[in-house]
Legacy VTK file of the C-alpha trace (Angstrom):
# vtk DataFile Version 3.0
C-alpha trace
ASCII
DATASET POLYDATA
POINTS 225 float
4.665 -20.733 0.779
3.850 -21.857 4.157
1.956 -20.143 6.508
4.321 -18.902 8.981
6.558 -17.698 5.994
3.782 -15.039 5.647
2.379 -14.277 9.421
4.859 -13.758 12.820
2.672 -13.273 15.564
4.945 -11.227 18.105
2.785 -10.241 20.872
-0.656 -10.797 22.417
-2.035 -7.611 21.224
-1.321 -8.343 17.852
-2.782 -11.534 18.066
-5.972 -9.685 19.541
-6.524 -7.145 16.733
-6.149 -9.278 13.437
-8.880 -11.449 12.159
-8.918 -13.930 9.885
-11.976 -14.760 7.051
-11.566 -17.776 4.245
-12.552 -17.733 1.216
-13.476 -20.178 -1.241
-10.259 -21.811 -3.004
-8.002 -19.085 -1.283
-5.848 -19.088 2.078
-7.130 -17.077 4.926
-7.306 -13.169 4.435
-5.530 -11.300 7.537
-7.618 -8.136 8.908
-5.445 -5.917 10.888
-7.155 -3.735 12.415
-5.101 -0.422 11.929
-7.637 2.031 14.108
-7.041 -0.669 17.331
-3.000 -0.913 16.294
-3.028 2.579 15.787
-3.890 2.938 19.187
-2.266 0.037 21.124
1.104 1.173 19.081
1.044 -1.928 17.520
2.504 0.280 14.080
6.222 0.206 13.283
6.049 3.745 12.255
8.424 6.154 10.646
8.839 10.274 10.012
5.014 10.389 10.455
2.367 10.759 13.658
-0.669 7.792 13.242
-3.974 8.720 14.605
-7.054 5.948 14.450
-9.569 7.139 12.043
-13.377 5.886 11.894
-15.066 7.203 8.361
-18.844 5.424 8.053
-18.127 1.935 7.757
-14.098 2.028 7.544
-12.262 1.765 10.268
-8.382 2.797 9.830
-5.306 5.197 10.810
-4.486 8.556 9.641
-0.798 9.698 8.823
-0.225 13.361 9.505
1.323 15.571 7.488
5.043 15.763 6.955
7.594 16.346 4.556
9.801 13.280 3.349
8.515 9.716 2.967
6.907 8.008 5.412
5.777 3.925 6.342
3.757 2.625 9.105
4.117 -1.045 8.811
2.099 -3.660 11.127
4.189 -5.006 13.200
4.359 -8.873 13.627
3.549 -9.131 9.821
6.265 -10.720 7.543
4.732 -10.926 3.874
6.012 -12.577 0.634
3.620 -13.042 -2.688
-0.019 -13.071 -1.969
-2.897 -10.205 -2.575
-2.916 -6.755 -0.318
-6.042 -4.914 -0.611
-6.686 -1.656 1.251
-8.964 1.701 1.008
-7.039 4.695 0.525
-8.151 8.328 0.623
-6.151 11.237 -0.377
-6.459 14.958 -1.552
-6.953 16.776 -5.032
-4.234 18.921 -4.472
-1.467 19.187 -7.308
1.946 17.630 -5.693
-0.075 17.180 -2.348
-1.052 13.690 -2.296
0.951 10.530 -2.433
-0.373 7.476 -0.705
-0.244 3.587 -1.203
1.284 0.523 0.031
4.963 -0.327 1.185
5.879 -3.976 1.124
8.742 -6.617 1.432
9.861 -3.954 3.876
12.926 -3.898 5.699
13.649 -0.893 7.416
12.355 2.985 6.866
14.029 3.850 3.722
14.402 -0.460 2.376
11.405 -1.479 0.874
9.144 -1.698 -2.226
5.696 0.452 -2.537
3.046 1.089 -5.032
1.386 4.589 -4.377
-1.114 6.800 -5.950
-1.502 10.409 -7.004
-5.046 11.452 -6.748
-4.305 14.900 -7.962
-3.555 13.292 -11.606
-6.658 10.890 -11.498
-8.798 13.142 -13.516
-5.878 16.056 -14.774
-7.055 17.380 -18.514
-3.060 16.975 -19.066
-2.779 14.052 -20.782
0.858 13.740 -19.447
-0.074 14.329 -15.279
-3.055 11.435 -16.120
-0.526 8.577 -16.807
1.441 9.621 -13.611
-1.521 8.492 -11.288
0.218 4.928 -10.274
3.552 4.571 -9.443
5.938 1.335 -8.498
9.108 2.170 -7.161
11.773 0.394 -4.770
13.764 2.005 -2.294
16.277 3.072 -1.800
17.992 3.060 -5.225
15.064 3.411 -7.597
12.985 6.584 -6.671
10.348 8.148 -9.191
12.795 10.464 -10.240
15.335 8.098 -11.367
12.466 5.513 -13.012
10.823 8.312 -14.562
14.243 9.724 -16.264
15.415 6.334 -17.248
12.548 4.326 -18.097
9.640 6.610 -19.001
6.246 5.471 -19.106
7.202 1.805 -17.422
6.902 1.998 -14.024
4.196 4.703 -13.729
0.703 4.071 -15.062
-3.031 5.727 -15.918
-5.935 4.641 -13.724
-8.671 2.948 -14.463
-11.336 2.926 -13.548
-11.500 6.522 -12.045
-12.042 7.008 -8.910
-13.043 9.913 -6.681
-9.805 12.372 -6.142
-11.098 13.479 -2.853
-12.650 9.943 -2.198
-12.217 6.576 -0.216
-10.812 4.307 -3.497
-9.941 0.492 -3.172
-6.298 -0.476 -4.540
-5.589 -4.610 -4.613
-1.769 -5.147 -5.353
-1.180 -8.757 -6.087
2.485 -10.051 -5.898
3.756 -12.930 -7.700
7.326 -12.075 -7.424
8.529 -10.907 -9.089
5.836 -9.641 -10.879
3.364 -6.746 -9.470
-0.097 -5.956 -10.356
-2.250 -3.284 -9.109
-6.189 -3.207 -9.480
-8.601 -0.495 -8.889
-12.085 -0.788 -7.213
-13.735 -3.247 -9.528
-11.521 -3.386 -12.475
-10.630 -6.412 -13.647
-7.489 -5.254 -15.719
-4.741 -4.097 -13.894
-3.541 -0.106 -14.264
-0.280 -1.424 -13.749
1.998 -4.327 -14.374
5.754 -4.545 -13.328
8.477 -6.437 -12.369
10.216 -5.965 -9.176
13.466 -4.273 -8.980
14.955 -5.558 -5.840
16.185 -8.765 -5.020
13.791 -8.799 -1.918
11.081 -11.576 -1.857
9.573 -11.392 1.557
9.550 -8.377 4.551
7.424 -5.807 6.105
4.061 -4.281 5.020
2.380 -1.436 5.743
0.877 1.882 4.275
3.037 4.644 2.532
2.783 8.466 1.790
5.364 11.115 0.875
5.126 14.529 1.645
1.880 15.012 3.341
-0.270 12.751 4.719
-3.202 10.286 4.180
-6.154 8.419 5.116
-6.057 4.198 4.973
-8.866 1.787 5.968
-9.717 -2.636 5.625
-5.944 -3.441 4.906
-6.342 -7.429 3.891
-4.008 -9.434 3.233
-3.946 -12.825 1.665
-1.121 -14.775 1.534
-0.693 -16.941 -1.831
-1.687 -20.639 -1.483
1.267 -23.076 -1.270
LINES 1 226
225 0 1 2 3 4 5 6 7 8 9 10 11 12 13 14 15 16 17 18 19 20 21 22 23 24 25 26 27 28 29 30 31 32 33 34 35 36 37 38 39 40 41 42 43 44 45 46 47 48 49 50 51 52 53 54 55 56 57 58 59 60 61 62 63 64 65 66 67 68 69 70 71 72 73 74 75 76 77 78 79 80 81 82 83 84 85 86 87 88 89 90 91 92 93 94 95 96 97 98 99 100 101 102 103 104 105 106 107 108 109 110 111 112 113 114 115 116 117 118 119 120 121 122 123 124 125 126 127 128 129 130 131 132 133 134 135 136 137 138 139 140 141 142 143 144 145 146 147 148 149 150 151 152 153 154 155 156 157 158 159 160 161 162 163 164 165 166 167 168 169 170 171 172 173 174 175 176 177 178 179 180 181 182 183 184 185 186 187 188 189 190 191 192 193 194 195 196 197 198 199 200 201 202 203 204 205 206 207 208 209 210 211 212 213 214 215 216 217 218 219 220 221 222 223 224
């Protein structure tokens, strides 16, 4: 994959708020930086409200509380297979919390996401804890429908742990059309799927689904050629 398969540069201010940092035997990582696009509208955003948020050391955006899913993608960004990595922060409220990633977007309900449920992270129920991951791919295969027809596959455990009420770190690595998805440090993923749509390439940007969310040091790097 090229470069400019993976980044569009559509305006000025986008070009002001992303950075760029190599690393050793990788391409590039891109650094939006969603607290500046937050503010500058530089966010494609959908059925939510995006405030800039500054926690410690993270810098990110904030999407409200609403019901119905919601994206806020960054706009300029077209991305294919490569590594997104991201902090996310949600709530330890049962059927309150639903955050991750959207990617190979297209529109507001076209895309593919991985998203968490931090209210399962640490549930004594042995049946909520393997709910704590989910892949699905919208708009014909929802939770429901993945969940009814192919139990168990597309929703995962998490390890390690994190914090329910905390900042964790997700890293999603797509190989289409293979997905993982790595916690903080772990070095085995909590999930491994394939991809259900046809779509290899298309927006990104962070997810939730009735109710909001905190997200912070979105990377993304882009596979090497």
């Amino acid at each position: 994959m090229h470069r400019r398969d993976f980044l569009i540069q559509t305006s000025a201010s986008l070009a002001a708020v992303l950075s760029t940092r190599s690393v050793s035997g990788q391409e590039p990582a891109v650094r939006p930086d969603l607290a500046v696009l937050a503010e500058r509208k530089g966010l494609k955003v959908f059925n939510r409200q995006v405030s800039p948020l500054e926690d410690g050391p993270r810098k990110g955006v904030r999407l409200d509380v609403a019901s119905g899913q919601g994206v806020a993608y960054v706009e300029g960004l077209e991305f294919a297979n490569g590594t997104i990595e991201i902090d996310i922060r949600g709530r330890d409220v049962q059927g309150q919390s639903f955050v991750g990633v959207a990617f190979h977007g297209a529109d507001a309900l076209t895309y593919d996401a991985v998203y968490f449920r931090p209210f399962n992270f640490r549930a004594e129920d042995p049946l909520r804890k393997i709910h704590a991951v989910q892949y699905i791919s919208m708009p014909t295969f929802n939770w429901q429908k993945l969940r009814t027809e192919h139990p168990g596959m597309y929703e995962k455990g998490v390890s390690p742990v994190p914090d329910p009420n905390g900042w964790f770190h997700a890293r999603i690595v797509v190989a289409s059309p293979m997905v993982r998805v790595f916690v903080d440090a772990a070095r085995e993923p909590s999930l491994v799927v394939t991809q259900l749509s046809q779509r290899r390439r298309g927006m990104v940007g962070v997810w939730v689904d009735n109710f909001g969310g905190d997200f912070a040091n979105l990377a993304i790097v882009p596979a090497r050629p």
